[in-house]
C-alpha positions in Angstrom: -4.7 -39.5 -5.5 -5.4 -43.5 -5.3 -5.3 -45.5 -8.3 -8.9 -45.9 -8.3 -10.0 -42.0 -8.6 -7.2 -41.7 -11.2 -8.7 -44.6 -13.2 -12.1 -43.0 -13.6 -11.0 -39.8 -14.0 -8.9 -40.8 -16.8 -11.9 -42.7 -18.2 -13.9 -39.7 -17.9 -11.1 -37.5 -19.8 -11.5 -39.7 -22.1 -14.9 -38.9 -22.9 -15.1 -35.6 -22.6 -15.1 -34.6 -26.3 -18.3 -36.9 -27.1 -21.1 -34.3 -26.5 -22.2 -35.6 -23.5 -22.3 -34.7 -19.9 -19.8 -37.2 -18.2 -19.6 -38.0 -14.8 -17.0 -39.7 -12.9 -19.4 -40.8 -10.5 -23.3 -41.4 -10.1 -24.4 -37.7 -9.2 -28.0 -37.0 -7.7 -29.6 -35.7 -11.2 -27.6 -36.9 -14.5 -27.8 -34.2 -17.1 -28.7 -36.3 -20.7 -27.5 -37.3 -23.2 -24.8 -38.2 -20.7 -22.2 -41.2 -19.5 -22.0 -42.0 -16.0 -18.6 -43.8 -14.9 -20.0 -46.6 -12.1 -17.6 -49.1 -10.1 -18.5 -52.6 -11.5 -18.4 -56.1 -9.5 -16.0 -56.8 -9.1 -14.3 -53.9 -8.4 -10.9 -54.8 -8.6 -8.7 -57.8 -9.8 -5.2 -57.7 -8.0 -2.5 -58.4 -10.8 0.6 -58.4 -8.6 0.5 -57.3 -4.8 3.0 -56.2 -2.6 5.3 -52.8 -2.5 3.7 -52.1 -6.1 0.4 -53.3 -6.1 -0.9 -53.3 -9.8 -4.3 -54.2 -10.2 -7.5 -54.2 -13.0 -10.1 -51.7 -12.2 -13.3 -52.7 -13.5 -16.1 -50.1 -14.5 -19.6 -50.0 -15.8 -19.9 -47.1 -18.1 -23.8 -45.9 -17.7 -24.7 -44.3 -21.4 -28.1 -42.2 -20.7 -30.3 -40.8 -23.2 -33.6 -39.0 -22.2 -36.9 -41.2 -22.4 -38.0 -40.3 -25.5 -40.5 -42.4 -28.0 -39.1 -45.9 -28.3 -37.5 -45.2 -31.9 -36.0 -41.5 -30.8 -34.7 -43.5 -27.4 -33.0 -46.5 -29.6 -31.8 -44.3 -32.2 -29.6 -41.8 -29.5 -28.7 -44.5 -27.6 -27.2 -46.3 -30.4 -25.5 -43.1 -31.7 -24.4 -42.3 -27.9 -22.4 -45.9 -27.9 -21.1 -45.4 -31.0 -19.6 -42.2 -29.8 -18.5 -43.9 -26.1 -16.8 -46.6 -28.2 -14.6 -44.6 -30.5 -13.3 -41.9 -28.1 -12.1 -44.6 -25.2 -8.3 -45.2 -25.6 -6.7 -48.1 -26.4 -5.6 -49.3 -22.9 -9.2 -49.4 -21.6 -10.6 -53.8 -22.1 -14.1 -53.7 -23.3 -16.8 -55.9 -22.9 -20.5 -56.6 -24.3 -22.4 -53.5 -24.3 -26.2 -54.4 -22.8 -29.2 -53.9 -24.4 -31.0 -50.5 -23.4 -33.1 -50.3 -20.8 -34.8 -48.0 -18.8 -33.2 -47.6 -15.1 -33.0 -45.1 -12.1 -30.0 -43.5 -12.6 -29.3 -41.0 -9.7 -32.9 -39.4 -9.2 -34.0 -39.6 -12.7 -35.6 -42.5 -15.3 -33.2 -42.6 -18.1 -32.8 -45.3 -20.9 -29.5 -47.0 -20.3 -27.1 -49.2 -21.9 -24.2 -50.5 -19.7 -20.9 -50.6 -20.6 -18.5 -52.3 -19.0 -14.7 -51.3 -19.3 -11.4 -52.5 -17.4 -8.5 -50.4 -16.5 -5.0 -51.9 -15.8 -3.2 -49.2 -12.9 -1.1 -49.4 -9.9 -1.2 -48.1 -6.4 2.2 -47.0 -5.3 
């Protein structure tokens, strides 16, 4: 397994006791309330290269809610970052989370925030 699978999988462990569906990658239909683990530009910051390359992954974690009225929307996205934030270990850099909006994720409208995460791993 690369370093790169293994980083969002681990992310996506992570997650899995939130009550959400969590996806390691965009699928074609996203299942909501659900977080959706998306590569992020860039995608990679090297750290130290040659016969152990170690190297910052950087990810965009997608929270989804259904579109609901605007209060019902706000109020489960809000309580669906909450939820992201406190189950990610303690290894994983954070950044801003974005305000919500509604985006095309996979085949369906959802109300989004964006999330994006960085995680240190090595390619040996």
């Amino acid at each position: 397994m690369n370093a790169f699978k293994a980083a969002r999988e681990s992310l996506a462990d992570a997650l899995t006791g939130i009550g959400a569906n969590v996806y390691e990658y965009p699928p074609e239909m996203v299942g909501t309330p659900a977080v959706v683990v998306v590569v992020d530009d860039p995608m990679a910051e090297p750290l130290v290269i040659g016969s152990r390359l170690r190297f910052a992954a950087n990810y965009k974690l997608m929270v989804c809610v259904a579109p609901m009225t605007n209060l019902g929307s706000l109020e489960a996205v809000e309580e669906l970052v909450i939820e992201v934030l406190g189950a990610l270990p303690a290894n994983v850099l954070v950044g801003p989370v974005a305000a919500p909006i509604v985006t095309q994720v996979g085949q369906s409208d959802l109300v989004v925030c964006e999330i994006p995460v960085q995680v240190q791993t090595e390619e040996s």
